[in-house]
C-alpha positions in Angstrom: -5.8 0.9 28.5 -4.2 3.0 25.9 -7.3 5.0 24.1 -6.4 4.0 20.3 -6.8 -0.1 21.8 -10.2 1.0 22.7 -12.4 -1.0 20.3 -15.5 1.3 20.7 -12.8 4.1 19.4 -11.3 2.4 17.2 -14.4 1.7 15.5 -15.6 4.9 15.5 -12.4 6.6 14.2 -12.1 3.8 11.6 -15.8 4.8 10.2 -14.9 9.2 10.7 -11.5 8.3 8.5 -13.6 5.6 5.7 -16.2 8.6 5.4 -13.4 11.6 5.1 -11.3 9.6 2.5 -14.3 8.5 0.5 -15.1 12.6 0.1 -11.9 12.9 -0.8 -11.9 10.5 -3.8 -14.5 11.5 -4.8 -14.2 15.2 -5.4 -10.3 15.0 -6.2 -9.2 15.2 -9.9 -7.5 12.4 -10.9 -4.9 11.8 -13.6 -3.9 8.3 -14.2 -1.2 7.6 -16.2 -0.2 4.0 -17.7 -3.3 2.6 -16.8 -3.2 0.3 -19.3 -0.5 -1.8 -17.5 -2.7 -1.6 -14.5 -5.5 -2.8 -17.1 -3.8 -6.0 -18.6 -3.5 -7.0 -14.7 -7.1 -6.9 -13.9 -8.3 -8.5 -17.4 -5.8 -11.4 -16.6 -7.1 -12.2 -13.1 -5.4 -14.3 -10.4 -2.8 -12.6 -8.3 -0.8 -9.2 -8.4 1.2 -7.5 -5.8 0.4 -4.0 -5.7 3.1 -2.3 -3.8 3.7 1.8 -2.9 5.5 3.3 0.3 3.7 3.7 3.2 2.9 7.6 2.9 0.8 7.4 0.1 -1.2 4.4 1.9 -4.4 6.9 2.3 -4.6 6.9 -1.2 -4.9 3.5 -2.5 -7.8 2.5 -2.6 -8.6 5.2 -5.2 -6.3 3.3 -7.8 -8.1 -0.2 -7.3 -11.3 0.2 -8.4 -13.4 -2.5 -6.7 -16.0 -3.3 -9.6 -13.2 -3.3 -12.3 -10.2 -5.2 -10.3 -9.5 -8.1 -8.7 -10.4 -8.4 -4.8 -8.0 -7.3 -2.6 -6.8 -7.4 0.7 -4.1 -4.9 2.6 -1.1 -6.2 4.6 -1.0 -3.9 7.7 0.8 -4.7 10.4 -0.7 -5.4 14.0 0.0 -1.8 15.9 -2.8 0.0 17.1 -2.5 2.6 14.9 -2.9 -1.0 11.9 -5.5 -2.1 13.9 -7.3 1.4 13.2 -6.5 1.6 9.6 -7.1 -1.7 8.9 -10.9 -0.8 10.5 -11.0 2.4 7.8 -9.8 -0.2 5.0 -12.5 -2.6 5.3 -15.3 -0.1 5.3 -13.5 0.7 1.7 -13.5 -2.5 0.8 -10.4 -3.5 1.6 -10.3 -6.0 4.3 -6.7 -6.8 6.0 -3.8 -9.6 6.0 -2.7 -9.0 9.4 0.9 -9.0 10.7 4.5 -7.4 10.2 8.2 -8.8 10.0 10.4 -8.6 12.6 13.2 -6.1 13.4 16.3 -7.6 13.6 18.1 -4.8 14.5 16.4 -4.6 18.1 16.3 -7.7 18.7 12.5 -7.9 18.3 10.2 -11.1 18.0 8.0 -11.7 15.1 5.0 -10.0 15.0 2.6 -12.1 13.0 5.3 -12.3 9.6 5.6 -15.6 9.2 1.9 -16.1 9.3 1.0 -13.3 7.4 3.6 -14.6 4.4 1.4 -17.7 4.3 -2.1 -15.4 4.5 -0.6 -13.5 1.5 0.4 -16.4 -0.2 -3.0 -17.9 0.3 -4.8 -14.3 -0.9 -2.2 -14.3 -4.0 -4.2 -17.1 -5.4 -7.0 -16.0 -5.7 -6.6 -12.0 -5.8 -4.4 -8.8 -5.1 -2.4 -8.0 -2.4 -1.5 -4.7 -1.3 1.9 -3.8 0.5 3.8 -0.9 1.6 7.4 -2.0 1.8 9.0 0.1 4.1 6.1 0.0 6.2 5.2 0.4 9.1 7.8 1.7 11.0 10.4 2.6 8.2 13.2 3.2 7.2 10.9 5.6 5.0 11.6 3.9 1.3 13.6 1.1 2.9 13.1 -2.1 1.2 11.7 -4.9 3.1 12.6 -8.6 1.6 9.0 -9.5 1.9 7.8 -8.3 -0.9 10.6 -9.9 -3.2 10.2 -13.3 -1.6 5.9 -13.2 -2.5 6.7 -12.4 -5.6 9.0 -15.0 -6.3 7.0 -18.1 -4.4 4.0 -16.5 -5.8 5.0 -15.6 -9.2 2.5 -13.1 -9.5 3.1 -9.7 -11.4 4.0 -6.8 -9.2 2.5 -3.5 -10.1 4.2 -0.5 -9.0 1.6 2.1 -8.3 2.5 6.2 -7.6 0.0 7.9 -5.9 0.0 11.9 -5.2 -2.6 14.6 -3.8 -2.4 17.8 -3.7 -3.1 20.4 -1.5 -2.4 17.4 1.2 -1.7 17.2 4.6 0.9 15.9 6.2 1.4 14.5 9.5 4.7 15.2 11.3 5.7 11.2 12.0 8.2 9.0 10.7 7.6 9.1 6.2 5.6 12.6 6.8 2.7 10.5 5.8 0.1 12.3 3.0 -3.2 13.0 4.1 -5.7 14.3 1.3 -7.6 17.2 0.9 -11.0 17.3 -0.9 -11.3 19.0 -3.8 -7.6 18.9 -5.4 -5.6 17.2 -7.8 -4.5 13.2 -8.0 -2.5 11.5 -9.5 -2.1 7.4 -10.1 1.3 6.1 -12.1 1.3 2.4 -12.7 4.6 0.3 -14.3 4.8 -3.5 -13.9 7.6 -5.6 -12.4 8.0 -9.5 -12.7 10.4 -11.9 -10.9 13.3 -12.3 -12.9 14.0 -15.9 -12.8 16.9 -17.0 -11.3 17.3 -13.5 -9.9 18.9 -12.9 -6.2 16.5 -11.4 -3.7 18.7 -8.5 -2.6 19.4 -7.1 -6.2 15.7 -7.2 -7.0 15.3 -5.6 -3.7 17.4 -2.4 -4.8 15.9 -2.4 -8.3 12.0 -2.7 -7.3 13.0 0.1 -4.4 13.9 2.4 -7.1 10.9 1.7 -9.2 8.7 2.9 -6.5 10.4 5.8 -5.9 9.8 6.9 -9.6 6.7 6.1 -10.1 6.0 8.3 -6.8 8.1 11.1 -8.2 6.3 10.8 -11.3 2.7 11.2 -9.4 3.7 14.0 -7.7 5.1 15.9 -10.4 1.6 15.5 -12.0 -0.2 17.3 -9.0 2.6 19.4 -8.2 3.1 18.4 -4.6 6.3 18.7 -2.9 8.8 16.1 -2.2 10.1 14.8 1.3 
């Protein structure tokens, strides 16, 4: 058995990561900036996509506040390495929609997408649903059409959320993923997207891609960290 499939480590790796990222929020300075978009969202109830690219996915949770926002629940993919975070997410109080699209380009099966496209749908309902596009194996800021497509069966607002740390780590894999550091500066950037009705999927795609990107770049310029 690989060690990361070991439950008994998962779970204790998934409680050491909940308790360092916890810390972190909590003595990190943060700026937040258009909160009020983020703020019409959660007064409204009902459903909203929040969506950022898969490095900044350590920082989330600290730009949904639990008491003040809707629930929520993460889409991470099935991986061992999911499996782990999606054991840190819950003790945040974030539990998981499990599963990941297939890669067409290798020829691979589905892994849970089609399933987890009706969980999402199902969670959109009722709450929030938080998903890294180009996640979790990348392109890094590749554009999945899963996001588009729950947003137009769903019709729920989108909001695009930046989210920067810095001094940070970062880990030397595929999107140079961000790791915070206690004791720094954060930053959380908000903008909404809708649907445009009667819009196709892949020029929404392109637009909404963009739109994440910025509201990144704007985080980071906030707290100063480099970009990738």
């Amino acid at each position: 058995m690989r060690p990361l499939r070991d439950p008994a480590l998962q779970s204790a790796l998934g409680w050491i990561m909940a308790g360092w990222l916890r810390f972190c929020y909590a003595t990190i300075r943060w700026t937040h900036d258009n909160r009020q978009v983020a703020e019409e969202i959660w007064d409204q109830g009902g459903g909203v996509l929040t969506v950022f690219w898969h490095s900044r996915t350590s920082l989330a949770p600290a730009a949904w506040p639990l008491g003040r926002a809707q629930p929520i629940k993460g889409m991470i993919s099935r991986s061992a390495d999911g499996e782990l975070f999606a054991r840190a997410m819950a003790r945040l109080g974030i539990p998981a929609v499990r599963g990941s699209s297939a890669n067409k380009d290798k020829g691979e099966t589905d892994k849970g997408g089609t399933q987890a496209l009706r969980d999402g749908l199902r969670q959109l309902k009722v709450g929030g649903l938080a998903i890294t596009p180009d996640g979790p194996r990348g392109p890094v800021h590749s554009m999945a059409e899963g996001l588009v497509v729950l947003a137009r069966l769903s019709k729920a607002p989108v909001l695009f959320v930046g989210l920067s740390c810095n001094p940070a780590i970062r880990l030397n894999n595929w999107d140079r993923t961000v790791i915070p550091l206690p004791f720094g500066r954060g930053a959380v950037v908000w903008e909404r997207g809708d649907f445009p009705q009667g819009a196709e999927v892949a020029d929404v795609s392109a637009d909404w891609r963009e739109r994440i990107t910025a509201v990144e770049a704007a985080a980071d310029a906030l707290t100063g960290l480099k970009r990738v």
